[in-house]
C-alpha positions as CSV (number, residue, x, y, z in Angstrom):
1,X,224.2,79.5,116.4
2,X,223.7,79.1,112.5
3,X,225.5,75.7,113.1
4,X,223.5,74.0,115.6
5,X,220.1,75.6,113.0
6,X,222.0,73.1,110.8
7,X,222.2,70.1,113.0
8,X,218.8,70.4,113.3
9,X,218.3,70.5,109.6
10,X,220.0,67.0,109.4
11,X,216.7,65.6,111.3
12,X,214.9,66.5,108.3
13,X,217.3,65.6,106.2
14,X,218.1,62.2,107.1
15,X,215.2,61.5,107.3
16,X,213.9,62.1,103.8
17,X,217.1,60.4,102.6
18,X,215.8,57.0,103.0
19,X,213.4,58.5,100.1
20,X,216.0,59.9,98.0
21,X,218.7,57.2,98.7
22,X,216.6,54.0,97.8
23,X,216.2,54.3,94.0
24,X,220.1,55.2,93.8
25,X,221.0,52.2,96.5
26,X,218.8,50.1,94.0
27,X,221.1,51.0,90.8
28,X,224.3,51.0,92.9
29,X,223.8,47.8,94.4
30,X,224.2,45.9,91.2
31,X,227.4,47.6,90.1
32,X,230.6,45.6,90.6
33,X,232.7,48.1,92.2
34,X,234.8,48.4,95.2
35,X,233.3,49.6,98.0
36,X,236.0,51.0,99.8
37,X,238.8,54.4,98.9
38,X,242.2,52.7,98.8
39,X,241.5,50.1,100.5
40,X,242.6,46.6,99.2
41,X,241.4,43.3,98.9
42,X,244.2,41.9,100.7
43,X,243.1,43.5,103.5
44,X,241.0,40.4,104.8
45,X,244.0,38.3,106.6
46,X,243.7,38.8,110.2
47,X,242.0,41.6,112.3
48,X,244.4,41.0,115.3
49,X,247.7,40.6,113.8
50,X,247.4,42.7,110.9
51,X,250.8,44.0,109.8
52,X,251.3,47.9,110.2
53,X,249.6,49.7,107.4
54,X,248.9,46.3,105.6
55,X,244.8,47.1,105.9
56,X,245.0,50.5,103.4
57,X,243.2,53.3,103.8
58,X,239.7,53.6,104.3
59,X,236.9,56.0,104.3
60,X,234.4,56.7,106.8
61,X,231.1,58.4,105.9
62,X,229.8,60.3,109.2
63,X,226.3,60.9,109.6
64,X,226.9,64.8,110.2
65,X,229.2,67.5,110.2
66,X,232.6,67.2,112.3
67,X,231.0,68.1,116.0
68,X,231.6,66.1,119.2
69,X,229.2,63.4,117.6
70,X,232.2,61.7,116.6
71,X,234.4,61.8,119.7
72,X,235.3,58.3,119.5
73,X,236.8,58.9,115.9
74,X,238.6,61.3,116.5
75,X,240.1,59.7,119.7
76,X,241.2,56.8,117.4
77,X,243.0,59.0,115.3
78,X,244.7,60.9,117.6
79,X,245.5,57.7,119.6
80,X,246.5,55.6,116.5
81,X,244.1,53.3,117.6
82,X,243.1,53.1,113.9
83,X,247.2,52.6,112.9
84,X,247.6,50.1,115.4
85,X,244.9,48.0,114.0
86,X,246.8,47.8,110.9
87,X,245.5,51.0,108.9
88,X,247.2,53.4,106.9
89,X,244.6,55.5,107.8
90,X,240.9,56.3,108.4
91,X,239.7,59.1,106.8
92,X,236.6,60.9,108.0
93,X,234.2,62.4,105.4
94,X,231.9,64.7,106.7
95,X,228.3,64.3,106.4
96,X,225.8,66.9,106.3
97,X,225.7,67.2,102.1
98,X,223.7,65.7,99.9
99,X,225.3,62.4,100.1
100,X,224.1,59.9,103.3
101,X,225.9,57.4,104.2
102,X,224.2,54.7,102.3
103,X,224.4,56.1,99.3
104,X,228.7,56.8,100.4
105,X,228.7,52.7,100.7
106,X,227.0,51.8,97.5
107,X,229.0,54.2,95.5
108,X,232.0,53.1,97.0
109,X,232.7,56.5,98.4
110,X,233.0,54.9,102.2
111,X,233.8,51.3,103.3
112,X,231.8,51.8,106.5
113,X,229.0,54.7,106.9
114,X,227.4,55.8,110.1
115,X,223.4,56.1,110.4
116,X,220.4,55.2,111.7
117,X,217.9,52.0,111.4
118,X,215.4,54.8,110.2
119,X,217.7,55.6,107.7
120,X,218.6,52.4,106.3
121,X,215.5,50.2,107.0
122,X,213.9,51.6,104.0
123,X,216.7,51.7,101.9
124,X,217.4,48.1,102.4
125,X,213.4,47.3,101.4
126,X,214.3,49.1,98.2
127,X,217.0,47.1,97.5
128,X,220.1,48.2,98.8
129,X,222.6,44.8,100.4
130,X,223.6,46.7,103.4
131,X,223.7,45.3,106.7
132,X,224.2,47.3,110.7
133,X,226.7,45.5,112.5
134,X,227.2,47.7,115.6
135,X,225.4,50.7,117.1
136,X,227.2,53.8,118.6
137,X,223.9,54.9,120.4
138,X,221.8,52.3,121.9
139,X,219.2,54.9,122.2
140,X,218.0,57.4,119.6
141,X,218.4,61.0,120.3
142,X,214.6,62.2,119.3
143,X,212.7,63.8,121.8
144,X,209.9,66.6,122.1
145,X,211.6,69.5,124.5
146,X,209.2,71.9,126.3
147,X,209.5,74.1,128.8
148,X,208.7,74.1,132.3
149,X,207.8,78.0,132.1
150,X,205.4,77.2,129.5
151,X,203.2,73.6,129.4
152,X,205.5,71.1,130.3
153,X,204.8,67.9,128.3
154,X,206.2,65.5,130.9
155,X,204.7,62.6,129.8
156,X,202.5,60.8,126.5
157,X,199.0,61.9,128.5
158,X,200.3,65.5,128.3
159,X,200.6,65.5,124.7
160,X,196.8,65.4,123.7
161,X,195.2,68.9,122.9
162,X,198.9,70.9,122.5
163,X,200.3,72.0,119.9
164,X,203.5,70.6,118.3
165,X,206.3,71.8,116.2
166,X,207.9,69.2,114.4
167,X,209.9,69.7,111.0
168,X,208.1,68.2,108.1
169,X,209.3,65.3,105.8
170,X,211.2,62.1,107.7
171,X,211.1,64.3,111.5
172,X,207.0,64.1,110.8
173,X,207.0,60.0,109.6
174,X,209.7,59.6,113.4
175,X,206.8,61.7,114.9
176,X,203.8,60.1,113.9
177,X,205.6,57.0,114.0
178,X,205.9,57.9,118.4
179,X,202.3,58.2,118.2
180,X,201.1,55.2,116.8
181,X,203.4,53.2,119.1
182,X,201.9,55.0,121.6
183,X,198.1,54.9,120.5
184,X,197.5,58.0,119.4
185,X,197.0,59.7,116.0
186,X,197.8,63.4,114.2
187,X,193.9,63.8,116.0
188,X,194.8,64.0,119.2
189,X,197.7,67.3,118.8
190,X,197.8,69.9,116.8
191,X,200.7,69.6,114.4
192,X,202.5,73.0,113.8
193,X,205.3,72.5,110.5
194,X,207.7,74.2,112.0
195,X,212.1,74.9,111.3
196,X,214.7,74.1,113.7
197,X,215.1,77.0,115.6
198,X,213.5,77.0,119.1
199,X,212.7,80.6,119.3
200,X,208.6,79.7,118.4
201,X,208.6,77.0,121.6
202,X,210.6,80.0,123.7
203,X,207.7,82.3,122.6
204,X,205.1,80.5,123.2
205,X,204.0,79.6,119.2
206,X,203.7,75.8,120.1
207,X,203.9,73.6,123.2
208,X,207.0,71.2,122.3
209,X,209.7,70.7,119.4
210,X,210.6,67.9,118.1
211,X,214.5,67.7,119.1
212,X,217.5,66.0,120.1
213,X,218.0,64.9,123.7
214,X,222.1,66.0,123.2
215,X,221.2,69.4,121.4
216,X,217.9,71.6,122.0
217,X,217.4,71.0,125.6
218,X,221.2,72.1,126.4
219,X,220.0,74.8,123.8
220,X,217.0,76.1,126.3
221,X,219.1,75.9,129.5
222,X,221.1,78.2,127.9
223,X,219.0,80.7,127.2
224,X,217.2,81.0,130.5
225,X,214.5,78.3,130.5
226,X,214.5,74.9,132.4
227,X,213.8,71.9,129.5
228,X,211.6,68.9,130.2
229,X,212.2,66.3,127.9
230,X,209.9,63.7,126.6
231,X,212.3,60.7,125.5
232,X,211.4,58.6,122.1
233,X,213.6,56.0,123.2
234,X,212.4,56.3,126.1
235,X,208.6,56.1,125.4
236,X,207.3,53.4,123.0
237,X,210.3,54.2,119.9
238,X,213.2,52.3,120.9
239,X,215.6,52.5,117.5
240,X,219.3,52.9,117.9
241,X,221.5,55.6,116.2
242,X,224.9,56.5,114.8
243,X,224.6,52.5,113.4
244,X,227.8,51.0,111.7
245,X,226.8,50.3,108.3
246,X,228.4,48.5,105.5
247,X,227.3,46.3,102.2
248,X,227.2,42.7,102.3
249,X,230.0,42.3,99.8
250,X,232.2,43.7,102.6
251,X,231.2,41.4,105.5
252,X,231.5,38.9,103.1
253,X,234.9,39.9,101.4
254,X,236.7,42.1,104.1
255,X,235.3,40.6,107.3
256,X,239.0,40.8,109.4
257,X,239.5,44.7,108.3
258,X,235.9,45.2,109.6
259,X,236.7,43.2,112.6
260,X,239.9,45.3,112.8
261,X,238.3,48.6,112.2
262,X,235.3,47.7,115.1
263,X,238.2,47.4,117.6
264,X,239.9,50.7,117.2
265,X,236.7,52.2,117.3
266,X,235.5,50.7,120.8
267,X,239.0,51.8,121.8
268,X,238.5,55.2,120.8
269,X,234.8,55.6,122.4
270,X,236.0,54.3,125.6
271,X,238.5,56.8,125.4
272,X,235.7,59.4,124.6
273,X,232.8,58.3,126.9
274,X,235.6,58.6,129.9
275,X,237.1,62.2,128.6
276,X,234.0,64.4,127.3
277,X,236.1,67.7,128.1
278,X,239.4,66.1,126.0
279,X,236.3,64.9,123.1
280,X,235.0,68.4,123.1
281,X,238.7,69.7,122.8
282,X,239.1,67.6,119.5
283,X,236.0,68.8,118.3
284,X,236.5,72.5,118.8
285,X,240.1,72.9,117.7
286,X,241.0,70.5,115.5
287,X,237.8,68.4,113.2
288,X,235.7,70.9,113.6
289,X,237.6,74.1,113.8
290,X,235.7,75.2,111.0
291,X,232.2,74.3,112.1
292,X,232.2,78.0,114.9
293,X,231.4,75.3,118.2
294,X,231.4,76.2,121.5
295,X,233.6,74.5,123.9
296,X,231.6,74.4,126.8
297,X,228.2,73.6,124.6
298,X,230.1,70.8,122.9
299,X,231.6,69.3,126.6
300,X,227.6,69.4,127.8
301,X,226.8,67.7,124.6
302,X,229.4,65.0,124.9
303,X,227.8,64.0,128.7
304,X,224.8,64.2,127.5
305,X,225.0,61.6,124.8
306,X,227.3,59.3,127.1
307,X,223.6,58.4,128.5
308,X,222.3,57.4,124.9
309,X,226.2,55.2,124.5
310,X,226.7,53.3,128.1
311,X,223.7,50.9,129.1
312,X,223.8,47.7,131.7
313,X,223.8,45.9,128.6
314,X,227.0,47.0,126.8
315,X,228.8,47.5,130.0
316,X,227.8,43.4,130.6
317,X,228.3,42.5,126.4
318,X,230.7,45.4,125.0
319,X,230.3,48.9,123.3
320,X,228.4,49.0,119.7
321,X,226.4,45.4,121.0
322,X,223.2,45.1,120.7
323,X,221.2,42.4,122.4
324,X,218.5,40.5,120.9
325,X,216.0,42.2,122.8
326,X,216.8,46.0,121.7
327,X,217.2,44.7,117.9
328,X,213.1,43.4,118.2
329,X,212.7,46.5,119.9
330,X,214.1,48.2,116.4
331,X,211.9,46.0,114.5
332,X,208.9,47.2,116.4
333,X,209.5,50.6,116.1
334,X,210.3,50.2,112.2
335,X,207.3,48.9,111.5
336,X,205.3,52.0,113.8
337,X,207.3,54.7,111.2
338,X,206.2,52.2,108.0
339,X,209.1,50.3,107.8
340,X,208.5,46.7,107.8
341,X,211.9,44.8,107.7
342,X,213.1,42.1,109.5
343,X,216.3,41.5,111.7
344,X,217.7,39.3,109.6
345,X,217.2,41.9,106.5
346,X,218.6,44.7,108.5
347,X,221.2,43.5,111.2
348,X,224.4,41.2,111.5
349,X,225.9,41.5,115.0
350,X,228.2,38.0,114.6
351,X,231.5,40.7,114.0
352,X,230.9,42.9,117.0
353,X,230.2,39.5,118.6
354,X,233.2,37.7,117.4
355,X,235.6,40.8,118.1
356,X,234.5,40.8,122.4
357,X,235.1,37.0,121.6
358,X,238.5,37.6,120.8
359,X,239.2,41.1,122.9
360,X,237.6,40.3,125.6
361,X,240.0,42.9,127.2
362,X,237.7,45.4,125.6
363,X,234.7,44.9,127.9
364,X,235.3,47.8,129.9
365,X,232.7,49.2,132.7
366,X,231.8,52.6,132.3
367,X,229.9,55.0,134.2
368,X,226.2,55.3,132.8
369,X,225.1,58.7,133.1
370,X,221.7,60.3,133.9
371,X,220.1,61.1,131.0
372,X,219.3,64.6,130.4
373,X,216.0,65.6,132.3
């Protein structure tokens, strides 16, 4: 289980990256150098009819190491969804390191980097000319898992007087951030700094950890206990996650290989949201072969976060969309963690929009799951 201790150390992680990204976005972000690996300029001449191979190759920074996270990648790649549009290749870069994804776009490392709004909010106050311009997850994956054979914290007028174990640095600012949107204050629980392993929530040490809806609860199940899970999205911190980002200079310069790139990426999460056994396959064997997963854990995963992917809205406007109401809801939730940005500042949705424009073919309805309870 070492590896899923890990995933949860990303939480912390990513968080505090906004920190620790900003003043190197700031320097990076008035260098003059390409943002993309082997990519080439000439690139930008028509997302639809782009000649085989005539877009490069590019690099794409994930926001973690190779799990079932990335189903949809690794669908395009072994669909040649990625080829078709015109690509060498795509190559996936593992996350997980030192290096996020923002700091992967200003370097140049990545042309496209996976994240969160959380992530890149702040380092776009500091600085940093990078835009979202689609979102994997239209909900984020936070949560606060208890257990119904301990105090089951069902809803936000359970959580005053228990005790919480949340990871300290960026999980704490997400955290406190749910409870000012919520009107409540560090007063009203007891905050217990705690790691990423659930064993203190199984024993009794604290009430609820501070989780993922895709990971701990599936976590508890397994080990005897029956999860109740108090949603972020869910419950007054609506941000999206796994956000497509990129730098300005490439909407501006490269705007048909994005376009290009955006389309065999919806192909390959349609793919993926309708196969989560076949995603969890890819993930075992092949991506992340080294990474010790478990096939059945990783197939529960990949239903699980189909509910945080498929919404009314993006079976009515598309995967990756995002309506005008869920990017104020971002906004809103920014500001409760500290982060005041504005839409304009943080998001550009005309590609997404323009590429259902032109693929309309790609609106395809998909089944939107239960979310995990």
């Amino acid at each position: 289980m070492t590896k899923q201790f890990d995933r949860r150390g990303f939480l912390r992680i990513g968080g505090l990256s906004a920190l620790a990204v900003g003043g190197a976005a700031v320097l990076a972000a008035c260098s003059t150098g390409s943002t993309t690996s082997g990519s080439s300029t000439a690139a930008a001449s028509g997302a639809a009819s782009a000649a085989p191979g005539s877009l490069g190759t590019i690099a794409l920074q994930l926001s973690w190491i190779k799990n079932i996270e990335f189903a949809g990648e690794y669908f395009a790649t072994e669909k040649g969804y990625y080829t078709d549009a015109g690509f060498q290749a795509v190559t996936l870069l593992a996350g997980g390191g030192q290096t996020g994804a923002e700091e992967a776009l200003l370097s140049g490392q990545a042309l496209v980097g996976l994240s969160s709004p959380s992530i890149t909010g702040p380092s776009v106050l500091q600085g940093a000319n990078l835009k979202i311009i689609a979102s994997t997850y239209q909900k984020n994956p936070f949560c606060l898992l208890s257990l119904k054979e301990k105090t089951p914290i069902a809803t936000v007028a359970d959580l005053k007087g228990k005790k919480i174990g949340v990871q300290s640095g960026g999980n704490q600012t997400i955290f406190e951030g749910f409870l000012a949107a919520n009107g409540l204050t560090d007063a009203d629980v007891t905050l217990v700094t705690t790691q990423y392993d659930i064993s203190p929530l199984e024993t009794g040490a604290y009430d609820a950890h501070m989780s993922y809806t895709t990971n701990e609860p599936i976590l508890a199940a397994k080990d005897g206990f029956t999860p109740v899970v108090l949603s972020f999205a869910d419950n007054g911190l609506p941000f999206v996650a796994e956000t497509f980002t990129v730098t300005q200079d490439t909407i501006d310069k490269q705007r048909d290989l994005l376009k290009a790139f955006l389309v065999a990426e919806i192909k390959g999460w349609t793919d993926a949201v309708n196969s989560p056994t076949q995603s969890a396959t890819y993930a075992v064997t092949k991506y992340g072969a080294d990474q010790d997963l478990d096939q059945t854990e990783q197939t529960s995963e990949a239903t699980a976060q189909n509910a945080l992917i498929v919404t009314a809205d993006t079976n009515a406007n598309g995967l990756f969309t995002m309506t005008d109401d869920l990017i104020a809801e971002n906004i809103k939730s920014l500001t409760a963690m500290g982060t005041a940005v504005t839409a304009d500042q943080l998001f550009d949705m005309s590609l997404i929009k323009e590429v259902y424009a032109e693929h309309p073919e790609l609106i395809v309805p998909l089944t939107i799951p239960t979310a995990a309870s």
